[in-house]
C-alpha positions, 0 to 999 in steps of 0.5 A: 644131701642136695648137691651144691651149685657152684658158679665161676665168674669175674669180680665186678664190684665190692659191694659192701664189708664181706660182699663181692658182686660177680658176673656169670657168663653163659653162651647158649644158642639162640632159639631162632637165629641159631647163633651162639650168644652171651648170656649174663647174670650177677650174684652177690657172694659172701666173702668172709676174708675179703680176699677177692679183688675187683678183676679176680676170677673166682669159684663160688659155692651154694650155701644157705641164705645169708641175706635178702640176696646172697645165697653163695660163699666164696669157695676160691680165686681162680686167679687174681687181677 
């Protein structure tokens, strides 16, 4: 079996009925100027209980395509807003 990726970031938006829109974070060293920089991405995750709030740090988890755009499920709230 494929290990699963999972990912931990903000809520940023609701983004429809059983849709959230997180925010990764990533800091990775610059290739030229040697400096450590922020690095952002979005991904849309499915949140079947609508539990999450915008301002929640929460842990999603890889599953299969559940649409166009959102391949990950909402496995935790870290911590609430």
């Amino acid at each position: 079996m494929t290990h699963k990726r999972e990912i931990q970031g903000n809520v940023v938006k609701i983004a429809g009925e059983k849709t959230i829109t997180i925010v990764v974070e990533r800091r990775v060293m610059h290739p030229r100027y040697h400096k450590v920089v922020k690095r952002f991405k979005k991904y849309l995750v499915h949140d079947e209980r609508n539990e999450a709030k915008v301002g929640d740090e929460v842990v999603a988890i890889e599953c299969r395509p559940l649409s166009k755009t959102k391949s990950f499920r909402l496995k935790s709230v870290v911590k609430g807003a």
